[in-house]
Every structure is written in structure tokens, then in C-alpha cells.
N, C-alpha and C positions, 0 to 999 in steps of 0.2 A: 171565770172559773179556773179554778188551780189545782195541780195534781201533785203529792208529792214524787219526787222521783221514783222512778221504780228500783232501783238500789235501796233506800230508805224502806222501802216497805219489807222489799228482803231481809232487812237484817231484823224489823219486826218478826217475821213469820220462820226465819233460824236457815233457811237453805231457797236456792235460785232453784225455779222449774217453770216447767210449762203451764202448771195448774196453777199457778202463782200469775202468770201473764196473763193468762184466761181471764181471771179475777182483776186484775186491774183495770181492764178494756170493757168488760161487765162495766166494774162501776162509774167508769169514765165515760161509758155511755149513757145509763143512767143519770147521773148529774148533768150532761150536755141536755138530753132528750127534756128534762124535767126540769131543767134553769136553778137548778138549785146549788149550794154549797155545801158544805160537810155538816152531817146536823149533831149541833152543841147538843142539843139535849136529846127529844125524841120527836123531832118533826117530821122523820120518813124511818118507814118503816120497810124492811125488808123481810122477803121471806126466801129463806135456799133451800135447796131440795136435795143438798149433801152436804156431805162434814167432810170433803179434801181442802185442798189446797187452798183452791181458791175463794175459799172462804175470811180466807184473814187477809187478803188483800182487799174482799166488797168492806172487810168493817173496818179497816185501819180507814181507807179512803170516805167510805159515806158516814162514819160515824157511830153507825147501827150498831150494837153490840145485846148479848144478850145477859148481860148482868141488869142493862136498863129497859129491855124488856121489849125491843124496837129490832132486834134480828131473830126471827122465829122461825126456827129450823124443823123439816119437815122431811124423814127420810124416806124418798122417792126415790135416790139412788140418779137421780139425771141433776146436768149439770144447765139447770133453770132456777130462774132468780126472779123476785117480780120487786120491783121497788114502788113503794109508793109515800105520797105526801100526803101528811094529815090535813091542812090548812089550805088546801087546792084542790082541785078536781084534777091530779094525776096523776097518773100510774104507769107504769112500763113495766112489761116481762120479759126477757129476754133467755133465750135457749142456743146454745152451741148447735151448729149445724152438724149433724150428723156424718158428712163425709169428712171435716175437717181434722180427723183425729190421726193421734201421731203415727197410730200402723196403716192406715192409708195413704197418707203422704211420705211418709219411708219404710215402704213392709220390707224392707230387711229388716228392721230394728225386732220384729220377731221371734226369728234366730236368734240372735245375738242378743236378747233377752231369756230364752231358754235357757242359753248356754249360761247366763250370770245364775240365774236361778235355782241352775243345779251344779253349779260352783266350779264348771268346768271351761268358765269365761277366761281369751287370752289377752294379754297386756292390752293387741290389738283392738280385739272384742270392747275393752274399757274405755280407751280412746275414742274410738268408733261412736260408740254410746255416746260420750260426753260431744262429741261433736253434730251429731243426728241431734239431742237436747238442746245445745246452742242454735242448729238451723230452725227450731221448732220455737223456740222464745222468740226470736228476733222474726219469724213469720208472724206471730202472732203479735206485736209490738209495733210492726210496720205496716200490714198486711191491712187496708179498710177492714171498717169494724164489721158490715155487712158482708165480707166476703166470709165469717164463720159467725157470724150471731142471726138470729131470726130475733128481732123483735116486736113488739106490737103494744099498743097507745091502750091501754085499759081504761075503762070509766071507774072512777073509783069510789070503793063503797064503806068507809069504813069512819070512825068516829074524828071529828073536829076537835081542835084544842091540846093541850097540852095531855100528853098518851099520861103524865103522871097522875091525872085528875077523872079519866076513862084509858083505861086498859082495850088495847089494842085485840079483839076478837078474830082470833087464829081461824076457826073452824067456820065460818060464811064466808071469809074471804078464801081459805082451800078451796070450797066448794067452788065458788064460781071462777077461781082464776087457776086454782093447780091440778086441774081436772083436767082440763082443757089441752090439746097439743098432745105431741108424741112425745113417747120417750127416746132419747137420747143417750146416747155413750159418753165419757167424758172424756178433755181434752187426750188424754192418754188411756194404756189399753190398761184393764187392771190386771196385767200381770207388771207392770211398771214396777220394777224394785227401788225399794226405799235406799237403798245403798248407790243409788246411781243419781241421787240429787246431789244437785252442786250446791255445798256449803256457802253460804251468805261470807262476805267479808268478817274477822273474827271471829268464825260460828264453823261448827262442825255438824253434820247432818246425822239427823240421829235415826 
């Protein structure tokens, strides 16, 4: 199994962040857990249970996209993911650990989010920021995957064969897999400003 770099998938997704690392280590675990490669067509199917970041990091890497009908997005607002393969019996879901989030492991970055917020943020304050983000990518890139994911081996329940010839049934599989578990926070707190992602190589954050 092979990962694109994670630079490469940056400059897909347009700016470097935390939610972006989160999402790569998701789907890199899933693909380890589930011996599988990037599916060409629609051989696994995923479902996420938000629309941030790391989102375009599960679908660059697994493949899954929802033009083809194979990433089915589900707004729960947590940062849980359940992967699974049509032509096997397996499945994984995977959930951010709760403590692992960026204002517990640097609750200054609280502050000094207030202050960007209400635009009273200093040179320092910006620095500071980009630096706190840098420790927090590179935790999560380095960092065992277990030490901020809970996962778990799901039996899995859903149609054989090519998804183009049977359609992937969202609503039995919510039921029995996106019920289940606590909710969660995401990688970062949402007061996270958009103006404090670091720009991908050639790209500017928008």
C-alpha cells in the first residue's frame, strides 16, 4: 500500500492544516486496516459525518468521491468516518479521540484566536498561531495512529458487486453504523479562523 505524499494532497485541497492531517491518517488507516488500495471505481465506500477539511484528504487518498456515488456524506457534525468494501466482509470506522483537539493540547491558542477573530490579533499573535498549527500537523503525522483515533472492525452489511449496477444504500448502513459511538469534536475548535491556514505551495488560502 502507497500514500500519496502529504504535500501533494495539499496542494489538491488549496492550504496546509490540521484537518487535512487528520484526514490523511483516517484514510491511511483505513486502507492498512482493510488491505486495500485506492478504489478506481467504487469498490469502497465511505461515509463522513462532516464537510471540513478532512474530507478531501479521505477522497483524494481512497478514491471515494461523491460525483461516483461511493463518498456519502452525512451531517453529524463529528469528525467520524466508516470505510467500507463492497466485495469483502470489511469495514472500519474510525472516530477522532476526543481529548486530541487542538485547544486541549495548546489552550493558549484560545486567546490568541479571540484576539484574530476580533482583528485585534498582534504580528506576534499570527506567528504564534502558525507555529501552535505547525506543532499540531506534525503531531498528528507522527504521532501512532491510536494515540487520537478510536477505531473499530465493523461487520459489514451492504451490497456486492460493482456500486454502478446496485447503488450503495446510505440509510441501513447510518442506522446500524453512524448511531452508534459518541459524538466527538473536531481536530480543531470551531472557532479555528479560515485566515490562519497555511497556504499549500502556489495557492493562497481562501
Amino acid at each position: 500500500m502507497t500514500l500519496p505524499p502529504f504535500e501533494e494532497v495539499a496542494v489538491f485541497h488549496g492550504h496546509i492544516c490540521p484537518g487535512l492531517a487528520f484526514g490523511y491518517r483516517a484514510a491511511e488507516y483505513a486502507k492498512k486496516s482493510l488491505n486495500t488500495g485506492r478504489s478506481e471505481d467504487e469498490e469502497m465506500v465511505t461515509i463522513v459525518e462532516n464537510d471540513a477539511c478532512m474530507i478531501d484528504a479521505i477522497q483524494y487518498i481512497t478514491g471515494c468521491t461523491m460525483g461516483k456515488g461511493n463518498l456519502i456524506f452525512r451531517d453529524h457534525g463529528k469528525p467520524v468516518y466508516t470505510f467500507i468494501l463492497r466485495n469483502g466482509n470489511k469495514a472500519v470506522r474510525i472516530a477522532q479521540r476526543p481529548a486530541f483537539g487542538m485547544d486541549t493540547l495548546f489552550p493558549e491558542i484560545t486567546e490568541i484566536q479571540a484576539r484574530v477573530a476580533a482583528g485585534t490579533a498582534s504580528d506576534a499573535d499570527q506567528k504564534q498561531m502558525q507555529e501552535l498549527r505547525s506543532a499540531m500537523i506534525k503531531k498528528i503525522l507522527t504521532a501512532p495512529l491510536m494515540k487520537y483515533m478510536n477505531a473499530k472492525r465493523l461487520p459489514r452489511n451492504c451490497p456486492s458487486g460493482p456500486a454502478s449496477s446496485n447503488r450503495f444504500p446510505a440509510k441501513p448502513v447510518e442506522n446500524q453504523y453512524l448511531n452508534s459511538g459518541h459524538a466527538c469534536r473536531t481536530v480543531m475548535s470551531s472557532a479555528y479562523p479560515v485566515s490562519m491556514r497555511t497556504p499549500a505551495a502556489g495557492k493562497s488560502a481562501g
